[in-house]
SEMIZA-244148 format. One line per 5 residues: number of its first residue (from 1); their letters; for each residue x, y, z of C-alpha. Coordinates in pm, 1 decimal. Example, Ala and Ser with C-alpha at 12.3 -4.5 7.8 and 13.67 -1.06 7.14 Angstrom:
REM SEMIZA-244148
1 = as = 1230.0 -450.0 780.0 ~ 1367.0 -106.0 714.0 $
***
This chain:
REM SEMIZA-244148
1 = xxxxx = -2284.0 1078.8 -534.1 ~ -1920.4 986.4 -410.7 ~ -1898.4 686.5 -465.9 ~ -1560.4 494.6 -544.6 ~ -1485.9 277.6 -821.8 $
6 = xxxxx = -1122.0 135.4 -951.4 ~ -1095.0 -40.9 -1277.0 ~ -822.2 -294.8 -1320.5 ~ -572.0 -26.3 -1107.4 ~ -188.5 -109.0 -1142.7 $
11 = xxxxx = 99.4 50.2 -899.7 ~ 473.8 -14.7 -1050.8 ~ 769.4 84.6 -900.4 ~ 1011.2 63.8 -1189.2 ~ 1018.0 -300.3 -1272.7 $
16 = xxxxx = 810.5 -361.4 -906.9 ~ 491.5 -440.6 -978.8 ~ 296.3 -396.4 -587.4 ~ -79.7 -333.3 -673.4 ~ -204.3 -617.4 -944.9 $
21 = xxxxx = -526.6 -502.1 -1130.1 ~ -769.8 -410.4 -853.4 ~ -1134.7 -424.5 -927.5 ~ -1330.5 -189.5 -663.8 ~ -1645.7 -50.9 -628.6 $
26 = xxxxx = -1729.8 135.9 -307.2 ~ -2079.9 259.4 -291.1 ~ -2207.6 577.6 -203.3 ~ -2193.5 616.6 193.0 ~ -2022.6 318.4 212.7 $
31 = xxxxx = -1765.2 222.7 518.6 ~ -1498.0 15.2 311.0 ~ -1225.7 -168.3 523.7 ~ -849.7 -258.0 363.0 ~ -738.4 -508.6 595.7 $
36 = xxxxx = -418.7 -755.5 562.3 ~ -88.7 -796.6 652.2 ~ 189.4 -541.3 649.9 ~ 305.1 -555.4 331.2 ~ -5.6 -621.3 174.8 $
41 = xxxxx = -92.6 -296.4 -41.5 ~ -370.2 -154.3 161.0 ~ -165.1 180.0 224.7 ~ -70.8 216.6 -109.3 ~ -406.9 151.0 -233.8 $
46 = xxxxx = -566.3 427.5 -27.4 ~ -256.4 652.9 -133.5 ~ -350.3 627.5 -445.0 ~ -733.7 720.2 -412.4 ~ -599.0 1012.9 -237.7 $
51 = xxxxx = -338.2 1072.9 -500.1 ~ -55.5 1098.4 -307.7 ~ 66.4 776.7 -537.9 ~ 55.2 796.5 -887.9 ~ -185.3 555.7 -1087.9 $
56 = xxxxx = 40.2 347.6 -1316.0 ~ -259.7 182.8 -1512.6 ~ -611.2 160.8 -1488.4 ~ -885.3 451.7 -1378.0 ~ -1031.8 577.1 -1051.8 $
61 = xxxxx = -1340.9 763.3 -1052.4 ~ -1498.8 971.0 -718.4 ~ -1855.9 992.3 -781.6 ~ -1898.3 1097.9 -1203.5 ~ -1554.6 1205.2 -1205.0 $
66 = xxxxx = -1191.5 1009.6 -1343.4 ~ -959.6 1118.5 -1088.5 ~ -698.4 895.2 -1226.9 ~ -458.4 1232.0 -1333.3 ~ -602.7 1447.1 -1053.9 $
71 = xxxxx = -409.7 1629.1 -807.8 ~ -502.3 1511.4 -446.5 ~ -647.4 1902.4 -398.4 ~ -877.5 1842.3 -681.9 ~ -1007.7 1503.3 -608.3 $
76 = xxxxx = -1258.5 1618.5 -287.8 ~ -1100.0 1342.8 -90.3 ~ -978.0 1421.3 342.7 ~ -697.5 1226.2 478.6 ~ -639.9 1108.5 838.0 $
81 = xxxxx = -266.4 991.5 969.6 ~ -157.7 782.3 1202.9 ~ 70.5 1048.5 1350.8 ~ -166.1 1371.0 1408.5 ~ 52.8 1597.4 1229.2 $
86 = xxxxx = -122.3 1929.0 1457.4 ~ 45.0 2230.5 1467.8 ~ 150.4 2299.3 1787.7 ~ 179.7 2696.2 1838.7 ~ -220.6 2653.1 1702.7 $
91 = xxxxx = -509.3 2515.6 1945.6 ~ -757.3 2301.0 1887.2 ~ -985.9 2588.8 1707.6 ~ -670.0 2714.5 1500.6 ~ -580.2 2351.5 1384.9 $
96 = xxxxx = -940.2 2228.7 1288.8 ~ -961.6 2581.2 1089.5 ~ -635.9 2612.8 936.7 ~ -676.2 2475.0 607.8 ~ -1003.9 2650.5 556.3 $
101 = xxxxx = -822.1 2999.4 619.7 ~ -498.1 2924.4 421.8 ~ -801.5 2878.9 126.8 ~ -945.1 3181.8 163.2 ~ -1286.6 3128.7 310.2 $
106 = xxxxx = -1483.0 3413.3 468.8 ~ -1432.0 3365.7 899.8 ~ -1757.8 3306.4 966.5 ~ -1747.6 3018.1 713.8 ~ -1517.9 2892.1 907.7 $
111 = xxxxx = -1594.3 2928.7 1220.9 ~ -1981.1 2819.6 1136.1 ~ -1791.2 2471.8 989.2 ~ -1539.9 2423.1 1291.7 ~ -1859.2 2458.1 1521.4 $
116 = xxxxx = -1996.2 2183.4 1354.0 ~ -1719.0 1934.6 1353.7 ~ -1657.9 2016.7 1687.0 ~ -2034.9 1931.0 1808.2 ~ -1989.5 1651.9 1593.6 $
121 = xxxxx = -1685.2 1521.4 1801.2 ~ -1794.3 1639.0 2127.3 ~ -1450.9 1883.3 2148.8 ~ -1615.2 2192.4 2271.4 ~ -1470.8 2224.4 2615.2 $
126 = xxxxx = -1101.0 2197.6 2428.4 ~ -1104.0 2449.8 2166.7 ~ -885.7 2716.4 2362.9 ~ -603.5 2431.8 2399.7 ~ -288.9 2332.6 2257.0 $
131 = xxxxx = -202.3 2001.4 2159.5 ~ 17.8 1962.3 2417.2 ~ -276.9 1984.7 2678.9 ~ -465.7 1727.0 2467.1 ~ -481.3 1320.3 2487.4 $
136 = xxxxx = -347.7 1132.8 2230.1 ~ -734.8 1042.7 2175.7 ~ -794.9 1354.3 2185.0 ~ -532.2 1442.7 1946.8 ~ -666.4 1195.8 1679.8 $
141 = xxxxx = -1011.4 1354.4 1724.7 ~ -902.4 1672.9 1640.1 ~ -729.2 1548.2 1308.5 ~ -1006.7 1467.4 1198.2 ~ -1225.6 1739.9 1267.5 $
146 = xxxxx = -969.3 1862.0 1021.2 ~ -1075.6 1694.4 783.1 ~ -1462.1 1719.0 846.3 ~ -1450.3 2088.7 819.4 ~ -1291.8 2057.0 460.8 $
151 = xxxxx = -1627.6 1895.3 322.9 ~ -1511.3 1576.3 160.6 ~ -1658.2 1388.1 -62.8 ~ -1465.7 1116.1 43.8 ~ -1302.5 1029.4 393.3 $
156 = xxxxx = -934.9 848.1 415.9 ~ -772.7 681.6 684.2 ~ -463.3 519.7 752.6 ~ -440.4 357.7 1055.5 ~ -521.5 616.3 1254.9 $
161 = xxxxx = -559.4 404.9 1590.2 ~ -232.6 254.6 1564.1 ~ -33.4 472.8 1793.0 ~ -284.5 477.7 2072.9 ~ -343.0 228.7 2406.4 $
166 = xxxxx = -589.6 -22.7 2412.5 ~ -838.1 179.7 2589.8 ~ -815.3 449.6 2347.8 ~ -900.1 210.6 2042.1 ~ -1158.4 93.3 2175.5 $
171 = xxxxx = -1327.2 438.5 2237.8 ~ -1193.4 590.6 1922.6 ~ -1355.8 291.4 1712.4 ~ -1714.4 397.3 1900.3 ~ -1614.8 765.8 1780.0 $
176 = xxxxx = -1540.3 694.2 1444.0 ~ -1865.2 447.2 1385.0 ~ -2081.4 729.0 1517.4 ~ -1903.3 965.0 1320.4 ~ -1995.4 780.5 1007.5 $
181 = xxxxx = -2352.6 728.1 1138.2 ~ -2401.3 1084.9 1175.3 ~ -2211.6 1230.5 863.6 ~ -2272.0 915.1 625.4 ~ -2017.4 1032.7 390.7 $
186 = xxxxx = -1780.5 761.9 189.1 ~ -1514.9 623.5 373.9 ~ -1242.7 398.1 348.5 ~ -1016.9 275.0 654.1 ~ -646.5 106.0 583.4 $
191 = xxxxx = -620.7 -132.2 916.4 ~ -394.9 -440.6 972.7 ~ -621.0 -525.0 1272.0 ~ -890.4 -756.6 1174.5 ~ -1090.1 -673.8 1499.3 $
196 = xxxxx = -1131.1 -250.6 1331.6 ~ -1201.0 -429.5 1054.1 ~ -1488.7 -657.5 1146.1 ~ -1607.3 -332.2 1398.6 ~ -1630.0 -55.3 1163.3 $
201 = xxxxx = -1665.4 -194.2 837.5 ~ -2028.6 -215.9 579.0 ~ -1711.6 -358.0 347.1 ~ -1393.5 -523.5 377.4 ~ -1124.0 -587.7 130.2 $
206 = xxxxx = -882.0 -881.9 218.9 ~ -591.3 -801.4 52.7 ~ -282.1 -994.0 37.2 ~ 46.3 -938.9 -169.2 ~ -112.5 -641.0 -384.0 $
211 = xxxxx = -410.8 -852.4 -491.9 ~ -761.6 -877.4 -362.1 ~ -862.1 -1203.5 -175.8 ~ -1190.8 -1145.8 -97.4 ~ -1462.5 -863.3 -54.5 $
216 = xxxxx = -1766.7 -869.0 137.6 ~ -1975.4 -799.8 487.4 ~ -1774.7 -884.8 799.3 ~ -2000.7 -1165.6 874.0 ~ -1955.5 -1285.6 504.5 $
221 = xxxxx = -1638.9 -1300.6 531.1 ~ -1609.9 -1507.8 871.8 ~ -1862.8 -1733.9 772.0 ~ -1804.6 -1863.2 450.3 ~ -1429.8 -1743.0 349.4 $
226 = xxxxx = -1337.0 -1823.2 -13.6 ~ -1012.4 -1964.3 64.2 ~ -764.8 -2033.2 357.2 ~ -546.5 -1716.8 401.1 ~ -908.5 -1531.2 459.8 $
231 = xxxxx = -1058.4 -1795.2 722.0 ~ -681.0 -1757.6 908.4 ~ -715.9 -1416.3 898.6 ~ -1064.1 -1299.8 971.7 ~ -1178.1 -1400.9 1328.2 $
236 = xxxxx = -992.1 -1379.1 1694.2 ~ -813.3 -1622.0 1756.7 ~ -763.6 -1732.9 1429.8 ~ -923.3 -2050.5 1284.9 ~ -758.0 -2390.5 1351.5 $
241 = xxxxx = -535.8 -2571.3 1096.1 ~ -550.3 -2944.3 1133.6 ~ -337.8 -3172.9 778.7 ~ -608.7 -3420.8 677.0 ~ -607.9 -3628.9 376.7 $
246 = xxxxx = -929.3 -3807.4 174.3 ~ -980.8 -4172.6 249.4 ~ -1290.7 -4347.3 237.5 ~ -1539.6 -4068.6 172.4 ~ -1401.8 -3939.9 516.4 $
251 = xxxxx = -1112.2 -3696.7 575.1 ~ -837.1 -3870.5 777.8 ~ -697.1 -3585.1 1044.4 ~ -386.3 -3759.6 1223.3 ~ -347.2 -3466.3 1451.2 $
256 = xxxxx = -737.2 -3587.1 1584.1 ~ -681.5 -3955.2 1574.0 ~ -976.6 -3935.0 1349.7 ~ -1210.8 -3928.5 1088.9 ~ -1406.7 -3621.6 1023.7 $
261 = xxxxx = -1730.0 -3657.7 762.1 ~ -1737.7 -3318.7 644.4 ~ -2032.0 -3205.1 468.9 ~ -1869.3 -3141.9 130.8 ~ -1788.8 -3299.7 -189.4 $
266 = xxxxx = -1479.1 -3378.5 -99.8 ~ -1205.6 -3413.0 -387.7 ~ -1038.5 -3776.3 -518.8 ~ -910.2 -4045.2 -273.6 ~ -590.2 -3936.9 -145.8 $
271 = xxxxx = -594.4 -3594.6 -198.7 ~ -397.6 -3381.7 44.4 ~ -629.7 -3125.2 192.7 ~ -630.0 -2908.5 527.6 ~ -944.9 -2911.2 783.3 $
276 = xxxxx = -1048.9 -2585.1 963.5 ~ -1246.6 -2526.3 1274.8 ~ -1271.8 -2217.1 1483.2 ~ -1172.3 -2225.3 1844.4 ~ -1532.1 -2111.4 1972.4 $
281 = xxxxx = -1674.8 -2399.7 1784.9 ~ -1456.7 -2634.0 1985.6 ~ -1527.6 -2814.4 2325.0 ~ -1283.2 -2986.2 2565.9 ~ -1340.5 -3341.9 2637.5 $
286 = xxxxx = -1211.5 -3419.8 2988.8 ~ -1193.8 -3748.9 2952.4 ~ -992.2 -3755.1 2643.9 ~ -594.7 -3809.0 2588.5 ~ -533.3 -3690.4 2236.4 $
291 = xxxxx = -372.7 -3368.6 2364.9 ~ -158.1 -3209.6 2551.7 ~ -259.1 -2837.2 2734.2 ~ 69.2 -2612.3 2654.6 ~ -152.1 -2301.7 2804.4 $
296 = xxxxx = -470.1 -2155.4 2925.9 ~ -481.8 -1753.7 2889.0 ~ -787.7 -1651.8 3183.1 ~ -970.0 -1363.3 3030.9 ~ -1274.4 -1321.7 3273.0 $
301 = xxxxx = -1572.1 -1447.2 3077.1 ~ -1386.4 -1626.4 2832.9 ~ -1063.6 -1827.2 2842.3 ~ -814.0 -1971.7 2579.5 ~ -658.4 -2305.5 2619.0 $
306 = xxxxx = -371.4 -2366.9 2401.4 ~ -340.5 -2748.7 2277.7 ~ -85.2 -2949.4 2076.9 ~ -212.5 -3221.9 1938.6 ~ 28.2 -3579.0 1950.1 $
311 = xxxxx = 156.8 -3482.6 1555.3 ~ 210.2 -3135.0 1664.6 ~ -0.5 -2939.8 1545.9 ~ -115.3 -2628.3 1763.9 ~ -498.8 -2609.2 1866.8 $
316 = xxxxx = -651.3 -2327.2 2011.9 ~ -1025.7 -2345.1 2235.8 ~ -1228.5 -2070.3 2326.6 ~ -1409.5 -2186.6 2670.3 ~ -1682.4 -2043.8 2876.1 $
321 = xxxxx = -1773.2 -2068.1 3238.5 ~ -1613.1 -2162.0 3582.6 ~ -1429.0 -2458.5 3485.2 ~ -1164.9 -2413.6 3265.2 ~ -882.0 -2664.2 3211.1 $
326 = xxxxx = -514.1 -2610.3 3322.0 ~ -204.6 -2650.4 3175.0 ~ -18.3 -2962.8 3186.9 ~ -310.2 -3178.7 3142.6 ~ -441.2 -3383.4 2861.5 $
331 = xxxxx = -765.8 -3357.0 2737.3 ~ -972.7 -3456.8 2423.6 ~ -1177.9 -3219.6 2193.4 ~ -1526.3 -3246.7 1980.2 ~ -1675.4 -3002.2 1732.0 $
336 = xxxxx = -1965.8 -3032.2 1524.9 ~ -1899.3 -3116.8 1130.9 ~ -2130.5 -2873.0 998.0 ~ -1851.1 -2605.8 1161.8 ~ -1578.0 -2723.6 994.4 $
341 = xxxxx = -1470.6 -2599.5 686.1 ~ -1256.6 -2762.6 388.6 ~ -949.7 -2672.2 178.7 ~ -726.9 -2779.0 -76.1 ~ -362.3 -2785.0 22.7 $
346 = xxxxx = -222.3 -2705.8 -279.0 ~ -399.0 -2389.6 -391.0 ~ -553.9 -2326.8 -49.3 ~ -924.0 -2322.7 -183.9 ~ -1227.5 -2343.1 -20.5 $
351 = xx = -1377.7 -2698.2 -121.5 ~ -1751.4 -2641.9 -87.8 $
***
């Protein structure tokens, strides 16, 4: 078992307090997702699972065993970078091998081992190379081949697609989802990019300001968010933001013109609350004149038209098809009132 569990886990920096009592428990084979904004924790979190951070309260335990006091050699647990950190007088086969040798294990050990992570990542034709000769995909593949030959219970990463092109994410998310398909050892992935996130992830962890907004599925968590920083930030484009206020059993949007009937129980007359809709649940009236188009971004199959609405409020719709609307224009929009979704201003609560 290697599973991962933190109890009420603290991180101080003198009289900084950064991580606030995080409750965790990552199952067995699991593919657990810290996601949030820079700032946030997630790094520091994974640093100390990896024990590169100290613990300043609370326990960690890898499978049966409190790692809290463990050095990182002891607690089974492989870390990837963002940078690649390969050596580069070494190749590929040299690299992936390294540690193994520098621990004494037999050569055949470790050449049986870098066979496998190399089948594993399909690097077989680059063994005899340097880094320098290699891709930065390539690169990243290698690092963590590294870490497969080690035998982990555990796999870390820390952003590792951050310092690679578009393309390359893309193809190194497929490689990394396979990879934990194939091996299905624990793993835990520190992103800031919801789209990893909701790609790789059995879990994700919202995190925000050292504490833990939310945990659950990535489907969970865009469909019925407990609060608003988690709809805002789970989903691309993020979900709309329209003021609204409780009158008449209705909630009062100015930025609509409107009246929407959401189906909640919605809090006392006069209450302050904010009214969110995502931009694929929204559909352009033509004939309307409630807004004004500031932008439409042409994707191909999908487009983006950015709105403001007459109190200023910006508006975002996802649109399909041949005819998309232009900029400069004014429009009106609908959405259904089952797809909106409710929060308190104040405290930024889900109302349900």
């Amino acid at each position: 078992m290697s599973g991962v569990t933190l109890q009420n886990v603290i991180k101080r920096y003198g009289d900084v307090q950064v991580i606030h009592g995080i409750d965790l428990e990552i199952k067995d084979g699991e593919f657990c997702v810290f996601v949030g904004p820079s700032g946030c924790g997630k790094s520091t979190l994974l640093r100390m699972v990896a024990g590169l951070e100290e613990t300043t309260a609370g326990a960690m335990t890898i499978g049966e065993r409190d790692v809290t006091a463990m050095d990182p050699a002891e607690r089974g647990v492989a870390m990837v970078f963002q940078t690649y950190a390969l050596y580069p007088h070494m190749t590929v086969k040299e690299n992936m091998g390294f540690g193994l040798k520098m621990n004494g294990h037999p050569k055949a050990e470790i050449a049986e081992k870098v066979a496998e992570a190399t089948r594993i990542l399909k690097l077989e034709e680059y063994l005899d190379r340097k880094p320098a000769a290699l891709s930065g995909g390539q690169r990243q593949r290698v690092s963590i081949g590294r870490a497969i030959v080690r035998g982990p219970e555990v796999f870390l990463f820390d952003e590792p697609l951050s310092n690679l092109d578009a393309e390359l994410r893309v193809e190194m998310r497929v490689e990394i989802a396979r990879l934990h398909k194939e091996i299905g050892a624990t793993m835990i992935y520190v992103t800031h990019d919801q789209v990893e996130a909701m790609t790789l992830a059995d879990k994700i962890v919202v995190l925000r300001s050292g504490r833990i907004e939310q945990v659950g599925a990535p489907l969970d968590l865009y469909r019925d968010p407990d609060n608003k920083f988690v709809a805002g930030f789970i989903g691309s484009p993020a979900m709309n933001f329209l003021d609204g206020v409780v009158k008449n059993g209705q909630v009062e949007v100015p930025g609509l013109q409107a009246s929407v009937s959401v189906p909640v129980t919605l809090p006392a007359e006069g209450t302050e609350v904010t009214l969110g809709v995502r931009p694929e649940h929204i559909t352009i009236d033509p004939a309307g004149d409630t807004h004004s188009i500031d932008l439409t971004e042409a994707l191909g199959g999908t487009s983006y038209a950015y709105l403001m609405s007459s109190t200023g409020e910006k508006i975002i719709v996802e649109e399909h098809g041949d005819d998309r609307s232009l900029a400069g224009g004014r429009v009106g929009i609908t959405f259904p009132a089952e797809r909106t979704m409710l929060f308190d201003r104040k405290t930024e609560a889900r109302l349900r």
